[in-house]
N, C-alpha and C positions, 0 to 999 in steps of 0.2 A: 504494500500500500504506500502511496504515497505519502510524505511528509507533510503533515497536519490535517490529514483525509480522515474522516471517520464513517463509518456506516454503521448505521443502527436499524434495527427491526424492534416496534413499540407500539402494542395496541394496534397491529395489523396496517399499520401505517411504516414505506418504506421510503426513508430518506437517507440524502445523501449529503453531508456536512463538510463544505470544502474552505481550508483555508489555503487564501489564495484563489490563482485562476486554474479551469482543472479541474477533473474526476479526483477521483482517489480510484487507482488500480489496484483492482480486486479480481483473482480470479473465481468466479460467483462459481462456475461449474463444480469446484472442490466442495461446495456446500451446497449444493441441490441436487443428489443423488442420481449424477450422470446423465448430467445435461437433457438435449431434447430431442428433436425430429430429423433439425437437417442432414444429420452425418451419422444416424444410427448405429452404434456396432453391435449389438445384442445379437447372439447368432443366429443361424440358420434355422437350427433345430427350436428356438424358442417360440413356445407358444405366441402369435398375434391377435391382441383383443381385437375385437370388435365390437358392433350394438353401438348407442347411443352414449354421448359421455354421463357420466354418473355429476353427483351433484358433486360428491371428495372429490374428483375429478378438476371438474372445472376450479372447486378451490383450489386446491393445489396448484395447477397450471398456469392458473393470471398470478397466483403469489410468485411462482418463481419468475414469471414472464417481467413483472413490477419491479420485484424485486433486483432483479438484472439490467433493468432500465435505467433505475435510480443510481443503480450504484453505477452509471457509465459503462457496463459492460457491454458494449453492442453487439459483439461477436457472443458473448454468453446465450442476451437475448435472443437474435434471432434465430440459435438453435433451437431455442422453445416456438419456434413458429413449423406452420408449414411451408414456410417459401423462405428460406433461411439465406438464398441468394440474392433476394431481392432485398430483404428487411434487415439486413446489414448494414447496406449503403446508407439507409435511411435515418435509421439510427445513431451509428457513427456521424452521422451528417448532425445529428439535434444537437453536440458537441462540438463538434471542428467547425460546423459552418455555422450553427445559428447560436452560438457562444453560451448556450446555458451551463451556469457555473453551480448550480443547485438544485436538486430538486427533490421533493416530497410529495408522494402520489399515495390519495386515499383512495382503497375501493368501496365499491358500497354493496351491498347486498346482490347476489344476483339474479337476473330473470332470467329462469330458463340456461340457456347455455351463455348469456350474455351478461357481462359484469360491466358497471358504471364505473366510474373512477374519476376522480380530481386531481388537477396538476397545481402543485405551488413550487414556482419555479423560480431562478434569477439570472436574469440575462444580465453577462458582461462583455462591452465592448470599449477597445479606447479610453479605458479608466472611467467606465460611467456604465455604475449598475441600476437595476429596475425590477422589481418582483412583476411576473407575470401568470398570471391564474388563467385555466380554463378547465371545461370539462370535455370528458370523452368515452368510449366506452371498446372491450375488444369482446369477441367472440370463442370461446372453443369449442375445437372437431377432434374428430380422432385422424389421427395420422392414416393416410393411406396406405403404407407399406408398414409402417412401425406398429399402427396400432395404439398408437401412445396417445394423450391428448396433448395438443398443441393449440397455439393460438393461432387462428385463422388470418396472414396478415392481407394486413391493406393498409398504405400509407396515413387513413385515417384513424388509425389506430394510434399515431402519433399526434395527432392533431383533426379535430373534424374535417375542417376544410384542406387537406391535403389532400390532394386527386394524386392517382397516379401519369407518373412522368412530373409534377411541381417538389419543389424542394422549400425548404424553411433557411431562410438567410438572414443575418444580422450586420451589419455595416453603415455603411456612409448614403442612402438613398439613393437610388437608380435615379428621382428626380425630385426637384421642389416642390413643397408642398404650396399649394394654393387656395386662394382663400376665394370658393368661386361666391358670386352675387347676380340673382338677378336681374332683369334689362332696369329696374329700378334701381337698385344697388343694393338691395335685400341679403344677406349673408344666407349662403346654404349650405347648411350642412347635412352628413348622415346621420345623425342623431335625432335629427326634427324632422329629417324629410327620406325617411330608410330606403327609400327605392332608389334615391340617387347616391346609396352606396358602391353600386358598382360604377356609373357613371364618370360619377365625381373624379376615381380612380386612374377611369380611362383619361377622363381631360387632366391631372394632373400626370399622367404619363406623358401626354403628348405635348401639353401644353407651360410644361413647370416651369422651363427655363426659358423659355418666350416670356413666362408673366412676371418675369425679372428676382424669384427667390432664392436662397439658397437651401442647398439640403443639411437634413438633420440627421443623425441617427437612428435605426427603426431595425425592428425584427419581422419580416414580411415575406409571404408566400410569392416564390418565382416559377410562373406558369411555362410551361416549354412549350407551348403549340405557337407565341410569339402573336396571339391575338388578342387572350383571354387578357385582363389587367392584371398586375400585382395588386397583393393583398395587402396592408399593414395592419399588422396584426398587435403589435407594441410599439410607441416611438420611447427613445431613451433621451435623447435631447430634440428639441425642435428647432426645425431649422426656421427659417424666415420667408413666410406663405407669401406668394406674389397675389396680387389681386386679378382674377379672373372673370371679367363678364358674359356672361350667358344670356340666352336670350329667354331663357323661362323666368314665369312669373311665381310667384313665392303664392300667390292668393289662390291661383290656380293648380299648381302644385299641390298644396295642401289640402284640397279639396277632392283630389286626384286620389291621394294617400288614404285620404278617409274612405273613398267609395271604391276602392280596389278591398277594403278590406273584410268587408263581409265574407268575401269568399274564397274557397282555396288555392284556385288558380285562374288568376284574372290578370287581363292589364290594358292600362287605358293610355292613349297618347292625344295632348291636344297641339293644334297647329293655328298660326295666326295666317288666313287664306291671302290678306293682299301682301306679303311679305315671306311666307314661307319659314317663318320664325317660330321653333317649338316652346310650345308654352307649358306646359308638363309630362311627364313619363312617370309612369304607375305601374308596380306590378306586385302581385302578390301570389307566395311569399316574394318577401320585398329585396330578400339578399342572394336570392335563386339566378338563373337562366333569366335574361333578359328580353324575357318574349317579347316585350313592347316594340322595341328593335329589331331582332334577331330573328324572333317568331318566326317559322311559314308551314302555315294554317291555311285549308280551303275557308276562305270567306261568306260560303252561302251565299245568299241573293244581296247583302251588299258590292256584289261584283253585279248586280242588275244597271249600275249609275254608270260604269262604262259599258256595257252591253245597250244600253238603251242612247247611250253617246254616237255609238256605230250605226245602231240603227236610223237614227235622226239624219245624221252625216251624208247616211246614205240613201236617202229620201225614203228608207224602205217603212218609214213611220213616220207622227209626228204627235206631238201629246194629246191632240183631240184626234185621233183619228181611231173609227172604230176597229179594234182589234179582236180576232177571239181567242177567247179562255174557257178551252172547254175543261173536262175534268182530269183527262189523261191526253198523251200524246204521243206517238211513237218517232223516232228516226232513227233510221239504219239498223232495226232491230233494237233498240233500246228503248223501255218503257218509264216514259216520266211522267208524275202526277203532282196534284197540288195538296197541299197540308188537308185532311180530311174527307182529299178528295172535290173539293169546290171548283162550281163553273163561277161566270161572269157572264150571261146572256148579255148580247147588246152594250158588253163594253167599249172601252178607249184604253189605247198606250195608258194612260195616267191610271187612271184605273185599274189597268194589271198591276201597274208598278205602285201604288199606295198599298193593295193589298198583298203583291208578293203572288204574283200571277206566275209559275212557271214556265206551264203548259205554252203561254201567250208567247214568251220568247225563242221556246224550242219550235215551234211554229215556224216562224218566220228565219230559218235558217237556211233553206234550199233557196231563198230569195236575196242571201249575199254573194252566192255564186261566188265565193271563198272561204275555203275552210280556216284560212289565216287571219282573217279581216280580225278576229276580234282581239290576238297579241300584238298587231300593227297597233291598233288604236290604244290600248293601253300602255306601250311603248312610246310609239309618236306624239300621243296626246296628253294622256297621263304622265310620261316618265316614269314609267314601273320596268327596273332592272337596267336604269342608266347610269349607275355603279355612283352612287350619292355621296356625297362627300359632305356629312353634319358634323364633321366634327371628331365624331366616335365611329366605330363599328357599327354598321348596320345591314340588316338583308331588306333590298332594295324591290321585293315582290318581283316574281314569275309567273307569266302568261306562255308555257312554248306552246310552238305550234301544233295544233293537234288536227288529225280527221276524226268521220264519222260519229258513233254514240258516245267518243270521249271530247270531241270540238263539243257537242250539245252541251256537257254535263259542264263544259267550262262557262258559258251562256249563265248559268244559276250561281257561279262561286262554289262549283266542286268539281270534281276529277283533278286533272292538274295542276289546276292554279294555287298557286302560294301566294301569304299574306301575312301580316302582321298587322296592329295597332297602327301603326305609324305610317305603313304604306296606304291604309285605309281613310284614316285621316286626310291624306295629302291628297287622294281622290276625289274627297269630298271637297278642299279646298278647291281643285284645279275645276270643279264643276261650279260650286259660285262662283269665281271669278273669269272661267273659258283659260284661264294661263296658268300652265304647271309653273308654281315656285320650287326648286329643291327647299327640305326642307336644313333648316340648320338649325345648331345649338351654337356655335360660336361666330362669329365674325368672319369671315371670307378673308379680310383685311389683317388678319392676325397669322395666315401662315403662309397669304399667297394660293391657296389651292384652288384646284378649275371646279366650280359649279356644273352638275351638270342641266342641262336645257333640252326639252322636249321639242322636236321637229316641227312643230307646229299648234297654233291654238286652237280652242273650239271657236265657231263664229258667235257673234256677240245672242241671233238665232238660237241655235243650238243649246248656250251656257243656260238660257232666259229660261227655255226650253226643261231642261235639267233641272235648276233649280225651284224652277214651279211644281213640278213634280213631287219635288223632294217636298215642299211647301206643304200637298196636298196631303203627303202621308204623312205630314205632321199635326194636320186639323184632324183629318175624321180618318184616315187609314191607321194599319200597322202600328205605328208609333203614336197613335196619339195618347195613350194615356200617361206613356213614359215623358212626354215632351210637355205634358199639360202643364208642369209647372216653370218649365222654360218660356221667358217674355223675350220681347224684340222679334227682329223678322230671324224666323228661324224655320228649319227643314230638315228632313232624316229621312233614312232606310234600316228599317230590320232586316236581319238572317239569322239562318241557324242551316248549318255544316253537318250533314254527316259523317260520322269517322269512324273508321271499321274497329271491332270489336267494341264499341262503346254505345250503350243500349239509350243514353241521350244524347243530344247533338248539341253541339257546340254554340253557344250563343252569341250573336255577333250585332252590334250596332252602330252606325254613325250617324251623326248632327252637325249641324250649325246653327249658329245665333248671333246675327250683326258680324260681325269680324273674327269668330272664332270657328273653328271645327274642331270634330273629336272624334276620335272612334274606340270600341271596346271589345272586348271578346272575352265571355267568361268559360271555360272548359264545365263539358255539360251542364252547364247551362237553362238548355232548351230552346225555347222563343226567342227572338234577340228583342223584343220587347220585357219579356219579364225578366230578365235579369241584366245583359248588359245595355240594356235599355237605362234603366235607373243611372247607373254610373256615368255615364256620356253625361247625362240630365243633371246630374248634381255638377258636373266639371264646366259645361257650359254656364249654369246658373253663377258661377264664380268667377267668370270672363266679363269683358266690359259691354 
C-alpha cells in the first residue's frame, strides 16, 4: 500500500482514504477469495453453477465488485465483471483521467439482482479539490463459462450517464463556459429551464471562445461519436462565462417546460414565422434525446399543410373547391381510410383539411402525374432537408422520393417521411408567411455560417390560401377546442402517426398566433388534439 493510503470496510460502507494525490495500492484479489470472471482458472473438472443468482450471491459480488472500486483497484474490479476487457479501461480511467482522489460508495438494499449505490467522491486537479456525489446502480449474472456471479458491466455502472465509447475526464475545459441570455437579455440556465441542458452544452461547445470567456476546470463526460455535447458533470474552479445571445425567449420557454411536462415523452419547439428565430425547445424527459431537434417521426396529417401547398401550386385544388371524402380509398393496392371511418358528402379542400380528411388527398394523387411532386415541394418550398445551420445539431426533416401505396401514405405524414418539432414548426411558419426562414438559435453574424434558403416561395395566392385553412381548423375543425383558448389571429393542424408495434398513435400538432408558430408531438398520445394539442396552446398563449 501506499504511503499514507488507508482502506477500511465499516458498516458495509467501502472507502478509500488517500493522503495525498492517488489510490492506495492494494492488491484486493488477496482478500476476496480468488478474484472473478474475466481470467477464470478453476479447472476443468469443476462443477459450473448455474440457475439464477441467489440473493448471498449478488451480496457478495457488488461487495467485492465496490469494494475493489474504492480501493482503486481497477484490474481487481473488472475481474469481478463479465467483460473484464472492457471495464478495465474504464475504471482505471475514473483514476488516471478523471483524477478522483477519494472515494466512499454506499450500497443500499437490493432489488432483485440489482443493487443501488452512492458515490462520495473527491476530484483533484491542479491543486484544486471538490467533493463530488452521485448515485448509480450495477446488476449481477452469472458468468457464462464460470458460472460465478459477476457484475454485468456497462460503462454506467460507473456513472449513469456514461454510454459506451464516452469516457469521464477532468482538466482545463474543452471550452468556455457561457452565460447564454435570451433575445431580451434574460439569463438561461439549466437549472430553470432543464431542456436546454443539452442545448446550452452544444452552444457553449461551439460557441465558448467566440463569446470571449475563459475556461475553468471541470470533471465532464467526452462523447466519441464527435456530435453528441460534453457533459459537465462537476466544475472545480470556474472559468469566466462569455455572454451568449440566443434568440429564445425566457417567457416562452418557460411555458414550453411547463407543458412538455405532463407527459412522458413529448417535445415542443416554437418558431418566430417572419424571422425564423427559435423561441423555445421542450422536451420531456428534459435531459434525454433531443427529439425536438433531432427527432424523425412520421408527422400524421400535419404533413397535410405541404401536401395541400402542392396541390394549390398545382391548380389540382383550391380551398373552396369541392372535393371528395368519401370513407375509404384505394391506390395501387393500398387501402386508406378516415378516423372512424367518416365521409364528407359535398365537401371543399378546407373542409377535408379542418377535419383531417384522408381519403380527400389520396384521391387526388393520379392527378399530379408525379410521384415526386410532393419531396420537390417540401424541399423547394419548405426547406425540409436543406442541411440547416441553427446553431446546434439538428435533423432537418425527410421527404424521399417515393412511388405507388408508399408516395400515398406520405400525402397523410406517414410511411417515409420524417419529422420533428422543429421541422414542423418551420412549416407552419413558411405557410403564414409563403417564405421559408431557416430557422436559428444564434446569430448568423456570430460565426459566418451559410443559411440555408429554399428554391423558391409560395405565391402571396397560395400562402392566403394555406393559412385560411389553417384558420378554419382552428374555429370549428380538429383543433378547435385545443386552440379555444389561444387569442389573436391564429391557425393549426392536428395529426396523429401511426407506428408499428404501438397500439396508440403518436400525437402530433401545430399552430400559430400573430407572429409565433409551434408544433408538438407527444409519443402515444393519440389525437393531436387531445394531447399535443394543449401544449402548442399553452406555448402560443405565452408569445406576443
Amino acid at each position: 500500500m501506499r504511503s499514507g493510503a488507508k482502506i477500511a470496510v465499516v458498516g458495509g460502507i467501502f472507502a478509500v482514504v488517500v493522503g495525498g494525490v492517488g489510490y492506495g495500492a492494494y492488491n484486493i484479489l488477496d482478500d476476496l477469495d480468488g478474484g472473478g470472471g474475466g481470467t477464470d482458472s478453476r479447472s476443468a473438472s469443476a462443477e459450473v453453477k448455474t440457475g439464477p443468482v441467489t440473493e448471498e450471491e449478488i451480496g457478495e459480488a457488488s461487495k467485492k465488485f465496490l469494494k475493489a472500486w474504492a480501493g482503486g483497484d481497477s484490474a481487481a474490479a473488472s475481474q469481478l465483471t463479465n467483460n473484464a476487457g472492457e471495464a478495465g479501461p474504464v475504471l482505471a480511467a475514473y483514476r488516471e483521467q478523471a483524477h478522483v482522489t477519494e472515494a466512499v460508495i454506499t450500497p443500499g438494499p437490493a432489488v432483485g439482482s440489482k443493487v443501488p449505490y452512492t458515490v462520495k467522491a473527491t476530484v483533484s486537479f491542479g491543486g484544486k479539490s471538490k467533493p463530488w456525489s452521485y448515485a448509480s446502480e450495477l446488476t449481477v449474472v452469472r458468468g457464462l463459462t464460470t458460472g460465478r456471479p459477476l457484475v454485468d458491466w456497462s460503462p454506467a455502472v460507473i456513472h449513469p450517464d456514461l454510454a459506451d465509447g464516452a469516457s469521464l475526464r477532468t482538466g482545463e475545459a474543452s471550452a468556455p463556459a457561457i452565460e447564454a441570455v435570451d433575445h431580451n437579455g434574460k439569463v438561461l440556465t439549466k437549472e430553470k429551464y432543464p431542456s436546454l441542458g443539452p442545448v446550452l452544452e452544444a452552444l457553449r461547445e461551439k460557441y465558448g471562445e467566440k463569446a470571449g470567456g475563459t475556461a475553468g476546470i471541470e470533471t465532464w463526460i467526452e462523447n466519441a461519436d464527435g456530435k453528441t455535447p460534453d457533459k459537465t458533470l462537476l466544475t472545480l474552479t470556474k472559468g469566466k462565462p462569455g455572454k451568449l445571445v440566443t434568440t429564445l425567449d425566457a417567457g416562452v420557454q418557460a411555458a414550453a417546460e411547463t407543458a412538455v411536462k405532463r407527459f412522458g415523452q413529448a417535445s415542443v419547439v416554437a418558431v418566430r414565422p417572419s424571422t425564423g428565430a427559435i423561441r423555445a425547445i421542450a422536451n420531456s424527459p428534459a435531459n434525454g434525446f433531443n427529439a425536438a431537434l433531432q427527432g424523425k417521426q412520421a408527422p400524421g396529417s400535419t404533413m397535410k399543410i405541404v401536401t395541400a401547398a402542392m396541390l394549390i401550386e398545382k391548380g389540382l385544388a383550391s380551398a373552396g373547391q369541392p372535393i371528395e371524402c368519401p370513407k375509404t380509398a384505394m391506390y395501387q393496392g393500398r387501402t386508406f381510410h378516415n378516423l372512424d371511418n367518416f365521409d364528407i358528402p359535398q365537401g371543399t379542400l378546407t373542409t377535408s383539411f379542418a377535419r383531417s380528411c384522408n381519403t380527400a388527398f389520396i384521391k387526388l394523387i393520379d392527378d399530379t402525374k408525379d410521384d415526386a411532386a410532393l419531396a420537390k415541394e417540401a424541399r423547394e418550398v419548405f426547406g425540409i432537408g436543406l442541411n440547416w445551420q441553427t446553431g446546434v445539431v439538428t435533423s432537418d426533416g425527410s421527404v424521399p422520393e417515393a412511388t405507388g401505396g408508399e408516395a400515398a401514405a406520405q400525402y397523410i405524414g406517414q410511411g417515409t417521411v420524417q419529422m420533428n418539432a422543429l421541422n414542423v414548426a418551420s412549416i407552419t411558419a413558411t405557410a403564414r408567411t409563403g417564405t421559408f426562414r431557416q430557422p436559428i438559435l444564434v446569430d448568423r453574424d456570430l460565426d459566418g455560417r451559410t443559411i440555408a434558403t429554399a428554391a423558391r416561395s409560395l405565391s402571396p395566392n397560395v400562402s392566403r390560401q394555406l393559412t385560411e385553412m389553417m384558420r378554419q381548423t382552428a374555429a370549428w375543425g380538429t383543433a378547435k377546442a385545443a386552440m379555444s383558448t389561444v387569442g389573436g389571429d391564429k391557425g393549426a393542424k392536428t395529426g396523429s402517426a401511426e407506428v408499428d408495434n404501438q397500439e396508440t398513435s403518436d400525437s402530433w400538432f401545430t399552430g400559430f398566433s400573430n407572429d409565433l408558430a409551434a408544433a408538438a408531438v407527444v409519443k402515444a398520445g393519440g389525437h393531436g388534439g387531445d394531447a399535443a394539442g394543449p401544449v402548442v396552446a399553452a406555448v402560443l398563449r405565452a408569445g406576443p
